[in-house]
C-alpha positions as CSV (number, residue, x, y, z in Angstrom):
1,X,78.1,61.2,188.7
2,X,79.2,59.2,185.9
3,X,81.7,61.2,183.4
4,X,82.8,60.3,179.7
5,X,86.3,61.4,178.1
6,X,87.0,61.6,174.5
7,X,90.2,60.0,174.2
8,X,92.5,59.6,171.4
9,X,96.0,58.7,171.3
10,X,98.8,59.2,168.5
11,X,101.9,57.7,168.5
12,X,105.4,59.0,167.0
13,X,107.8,61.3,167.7
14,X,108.7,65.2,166.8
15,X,112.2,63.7,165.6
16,X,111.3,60.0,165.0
17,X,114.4,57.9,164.2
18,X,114.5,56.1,160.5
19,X,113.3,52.7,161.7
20,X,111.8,51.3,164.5
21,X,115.1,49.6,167.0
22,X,115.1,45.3,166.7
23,X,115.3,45.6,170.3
24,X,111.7,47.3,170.2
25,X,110.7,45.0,167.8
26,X,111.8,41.8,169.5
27,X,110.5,43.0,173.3
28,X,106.8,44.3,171.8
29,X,106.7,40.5,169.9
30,X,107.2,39.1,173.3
31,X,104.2,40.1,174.8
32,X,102.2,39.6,171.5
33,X,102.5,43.2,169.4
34,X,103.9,42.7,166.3
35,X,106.1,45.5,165.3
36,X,108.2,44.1,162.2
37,X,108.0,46.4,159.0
38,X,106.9,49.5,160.8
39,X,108.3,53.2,160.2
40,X,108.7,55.3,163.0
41,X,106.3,58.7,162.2
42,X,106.9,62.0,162.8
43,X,103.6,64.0,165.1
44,X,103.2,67.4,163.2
45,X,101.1,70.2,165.0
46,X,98.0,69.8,162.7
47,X,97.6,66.5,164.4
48,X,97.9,67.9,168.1
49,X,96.0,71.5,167.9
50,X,92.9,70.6,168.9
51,X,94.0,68.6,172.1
52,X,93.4,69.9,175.7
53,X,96.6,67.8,176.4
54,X,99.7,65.7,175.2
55,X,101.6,63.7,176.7
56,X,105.5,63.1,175.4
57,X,108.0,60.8,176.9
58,X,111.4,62.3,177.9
59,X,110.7,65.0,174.6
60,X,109.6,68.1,174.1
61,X,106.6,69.7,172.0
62,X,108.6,72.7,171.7
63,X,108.9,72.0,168.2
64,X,105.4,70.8,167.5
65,X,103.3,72.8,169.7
66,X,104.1,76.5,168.8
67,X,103.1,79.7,171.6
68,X,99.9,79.8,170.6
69,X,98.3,76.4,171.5
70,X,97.0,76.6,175.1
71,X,97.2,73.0,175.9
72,X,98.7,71.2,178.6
73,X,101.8,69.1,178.2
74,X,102.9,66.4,180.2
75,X,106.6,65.3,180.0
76,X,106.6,61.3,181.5
């Protein structure tokens, strides 16, 4: 049985920091990803509310995802 997933992926932060780090910047150009000139942008619920799941990295949704919103979260 052959299965198909809907996938899309945001990236930013709920408290994104005012510019992206030069360490960020100089490790993503090493491995080709070209990061100079970009602004760090904040995820607001809108975005998220129709997700079955998000995934955050050492953050919370706490402040994104209010009570309401019956998706899984997944803190990696």
């Amino acid at each position: 049985m052959s299965r198909t997933f809907n996938v899309k992926t945001l990236t930013g932060g709920t408290g994104p920091a005012d510019e992206v780090h030069e360490e960020v910047v100089t490790a993503m150009a090493e491995v080709g990803i070209n990061l100079a000139g970009r602004e760090p942008r904040e995820i607001k619920f809108e975005e998220l509310r129709d997700n079955q799941c998000v995934v955050t990295l050492g953050c919370s949704t706490e402040n994104v995802c209010p009570a309401t919103w019956s998706g899984e979260n997944r803190d990696w």
